[in-house]
N, C-alpha and C positions, 0 to 999 in steps of 0.2 A: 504494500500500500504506500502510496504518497503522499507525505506526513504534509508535505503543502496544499495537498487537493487530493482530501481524503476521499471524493466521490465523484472526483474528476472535474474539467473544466466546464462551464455551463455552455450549452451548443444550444442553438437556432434552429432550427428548420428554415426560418422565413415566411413560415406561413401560420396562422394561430387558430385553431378549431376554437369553437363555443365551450367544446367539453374541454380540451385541453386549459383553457383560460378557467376553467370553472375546478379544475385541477389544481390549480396553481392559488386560485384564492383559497382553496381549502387549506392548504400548506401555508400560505401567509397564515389562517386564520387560527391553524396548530400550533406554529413557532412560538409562542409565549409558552402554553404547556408546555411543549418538548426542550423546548428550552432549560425550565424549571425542571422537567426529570433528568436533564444531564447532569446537571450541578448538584441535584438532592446527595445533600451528607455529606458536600465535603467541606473538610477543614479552611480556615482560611490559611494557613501553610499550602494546603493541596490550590486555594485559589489562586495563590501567586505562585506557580508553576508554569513554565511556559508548556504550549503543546507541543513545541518543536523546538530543537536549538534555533535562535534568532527570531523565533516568533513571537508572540505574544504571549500574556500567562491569559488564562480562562478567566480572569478578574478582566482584564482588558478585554480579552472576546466580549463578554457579555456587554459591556458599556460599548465596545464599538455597533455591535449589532443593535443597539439603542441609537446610538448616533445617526447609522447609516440608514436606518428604516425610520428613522424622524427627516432625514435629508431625503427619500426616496418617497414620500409620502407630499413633502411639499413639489417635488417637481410632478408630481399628478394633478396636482393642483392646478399651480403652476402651467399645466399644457390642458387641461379644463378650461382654463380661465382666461387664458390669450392665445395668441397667436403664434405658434411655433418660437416661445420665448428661451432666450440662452438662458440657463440656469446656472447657479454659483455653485463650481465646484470648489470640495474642501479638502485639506492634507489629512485625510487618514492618519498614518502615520504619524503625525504631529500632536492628532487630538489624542490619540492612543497616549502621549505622554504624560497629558495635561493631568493633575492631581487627581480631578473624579474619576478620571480611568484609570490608575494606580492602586487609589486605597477608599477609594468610594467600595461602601456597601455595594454588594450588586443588588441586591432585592431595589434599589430605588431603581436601574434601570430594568429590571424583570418586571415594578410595575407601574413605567412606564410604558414599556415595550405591552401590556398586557391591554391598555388604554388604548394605544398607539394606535394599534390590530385592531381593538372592536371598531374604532374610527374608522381604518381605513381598510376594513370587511366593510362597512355599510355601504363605502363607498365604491368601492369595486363590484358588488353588487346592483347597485343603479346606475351602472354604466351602463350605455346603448354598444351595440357591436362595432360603430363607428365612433363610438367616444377611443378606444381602443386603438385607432388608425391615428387619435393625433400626436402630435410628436413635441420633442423638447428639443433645442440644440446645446449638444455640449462644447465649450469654446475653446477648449483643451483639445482633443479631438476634431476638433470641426467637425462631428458625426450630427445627423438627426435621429434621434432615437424615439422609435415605437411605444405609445403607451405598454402593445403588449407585450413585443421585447423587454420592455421594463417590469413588467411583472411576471415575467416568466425570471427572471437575471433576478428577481429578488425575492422568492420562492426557494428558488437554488440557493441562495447566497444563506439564508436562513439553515436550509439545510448543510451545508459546506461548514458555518461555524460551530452548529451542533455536534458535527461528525470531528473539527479539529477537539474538543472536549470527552467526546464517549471515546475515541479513539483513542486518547491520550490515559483515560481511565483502564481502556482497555491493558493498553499497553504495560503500566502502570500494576494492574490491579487495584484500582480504588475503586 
């Protein structure tokens, strides 16, 4: 297994079925549970562990997956709400250092991330099939990106930080 992409990198089709998107909110709308059963029991020693040499410890996972599906929920908005508007991308990396993500409790961002999700389940939910089709640009990239690309890329993403913590557990035996 690859301790960087324990369930592999997230792939496209390019094309997005009703059930497949209807797939993928389900999975947005699991992540907080599943979330909360990787970390159940462990130490805060075991929480400042990284998953991988150079990666993150699972204290930091959990605040990033807070951050990143707080930023991923406004550019749905965001591309709701205008016009194929660029959105502000952030350093990862950098916020990962910032003190809430070091020695912050995670339960604050497990329930935030729990909020997050019922919010943006309702919203995914009353999207039309062509809400779906509109797009964000990122200015980094100069990409247009897909609402449903976007929710398919953060379905995955939910699952990919889950599986760097079970795995790490695994490994481990915790």
């Amino acid at each position: 297994m690859e301790l960087r992409y324990p369930i592999g990198k997230f792939e496209f089709a390019g094309e997005c079925s009703a059930a497949q998107r209807e797939q993928w909110i389900g999975e947005i709308e699991a992540l907080p549970t599943r979330l909360v059963e990787a970390v159940a029991g462990l130490t805060e020693e075991q929480l400042d562990l990284p998953y991988r040499d150079g990666g993150w410890t699972v204290r930091q996972v959990v605040h990033h997956v807070a951050d990143s599906h707080m930023n991923s929920l406004m550019r749905f908005k965001l591309a709701l709400t205008e016009d194929q508007p660029t959105i502000k991308p952030y350093y990862e990396d950098r916020w990962a250092e910032l003190e809430d993500s070091v020695s912050l409790d995670i339960g604050v961002s497990i329930s935030l991330l729990e909020s997050l999700h019922k919010r943006w389940v309702v919203l995914l939910k009353a999207m039309k099939e062509t809400d779906f089709e509109r797009l964000f640009i990122h200015p980094e990239s100069k990409k247009t990106i897909r609402l449903d690309y976007n929710l398919g890329l953060y379905a995955w993403h939910g699952k990919h930080h889950v599986a760097h913590i079970t795995s790490l557990r695994d490994r481990l035996s915790i």
